[in-house]
N, C-alpha and C positions, 0 to 999 in steps of 0.2 A: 504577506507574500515574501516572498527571500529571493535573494537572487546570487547569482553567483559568487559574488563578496561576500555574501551571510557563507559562513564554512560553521558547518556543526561539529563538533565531536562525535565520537560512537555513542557514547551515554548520552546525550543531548537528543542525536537522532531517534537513538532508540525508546528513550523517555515519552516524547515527542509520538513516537506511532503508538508508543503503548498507552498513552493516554486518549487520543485524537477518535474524534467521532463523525468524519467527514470523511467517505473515501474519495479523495481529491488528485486524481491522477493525471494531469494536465497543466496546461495555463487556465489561470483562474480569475475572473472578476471582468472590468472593465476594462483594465489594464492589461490583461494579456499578461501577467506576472504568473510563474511558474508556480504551484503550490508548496507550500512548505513540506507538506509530506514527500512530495520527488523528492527534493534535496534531502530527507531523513533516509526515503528508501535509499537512496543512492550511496548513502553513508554506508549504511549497513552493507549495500550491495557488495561495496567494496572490501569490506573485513575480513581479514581472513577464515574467520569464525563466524560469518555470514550465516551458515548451515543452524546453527547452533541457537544465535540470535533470530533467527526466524522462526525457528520450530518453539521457544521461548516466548516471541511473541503471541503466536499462535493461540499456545497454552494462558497465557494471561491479560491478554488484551483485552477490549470492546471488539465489538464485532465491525467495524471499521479495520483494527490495527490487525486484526485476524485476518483480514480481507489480504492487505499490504503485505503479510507474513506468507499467505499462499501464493502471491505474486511472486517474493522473491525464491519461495523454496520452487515452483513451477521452472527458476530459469540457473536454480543451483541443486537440485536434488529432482529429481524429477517423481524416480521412485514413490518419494515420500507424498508429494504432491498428490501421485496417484490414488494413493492410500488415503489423506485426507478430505479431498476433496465431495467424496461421497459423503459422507456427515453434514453438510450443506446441502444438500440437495433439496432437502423440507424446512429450511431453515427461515422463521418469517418472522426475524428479527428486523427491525427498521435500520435502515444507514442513509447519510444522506449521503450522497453522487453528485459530483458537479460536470458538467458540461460547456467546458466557457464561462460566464454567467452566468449561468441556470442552474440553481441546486431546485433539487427534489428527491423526496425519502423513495425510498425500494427496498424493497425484501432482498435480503442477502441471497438467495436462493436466487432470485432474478438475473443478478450481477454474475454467478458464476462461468456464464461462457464469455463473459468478457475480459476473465481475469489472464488470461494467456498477451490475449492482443494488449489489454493495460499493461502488463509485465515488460514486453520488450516496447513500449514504445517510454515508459519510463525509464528505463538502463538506458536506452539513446538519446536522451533528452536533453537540451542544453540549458540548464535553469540560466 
């Protein structure tokens, strides 16, 4: 877990989603501690080059960091979002999702109407 004092860098965050195999868009665990990947998306969210770095992870990540990549391009491009988002549609890739405590695997295809409401409720998050 990370918490506000943890500050990543943009390569740190970005490294971080591009590797990461858990879409974890919340407080996570027992402790209620924020997920590390908020604080990565958030990184990124901020860059000025946000756009770039998403559409980047997109292209090279797991299907986790893909996930966090349509997230952020949903709430910095939208367009593009549009355009991607159908390519998931039959996608029955495994990711795990957490819910508080509770991870359990789901088809990426599953997750996508969620991915709006996870998007902004991560940019307002306060790790």
């Amino acid at each position: 877990m990370y918490s506000k004092s943890k500050v990543l860098s943009r390569e740190q965050a970005f490294d971080l989603l591009l590797k990461t195999r858990e879409f974890s868009t919340g407080p996570k665990g027992y402790s209620g501690s924020m997920a590390k990947q908020v604080c990565a998306f958030q990184t990124i969210l901020e860059q000025p080059d946000s756009v770039e770095a998403f559409v980047d992870l997109q292209w090279r990540s797991q299907v986790a960091g893909q996930l966090f990549a349509l997230c952020g391009l949903y709430l910095k491009d939208r367009n593009r979002y549009d355009r991607l988002i159908h390519g998931y549609a039959n996608d029955q890739r495994e990711v795990t999702s957490y819910s508080g405590c509770i991870g359990r695997s789901r088809k990426a295809s599953d997750l996508l109407t969620e991915v709006p409401e996870r998007a902004k409720f991560m940019a307002a998050a306060k790790p």
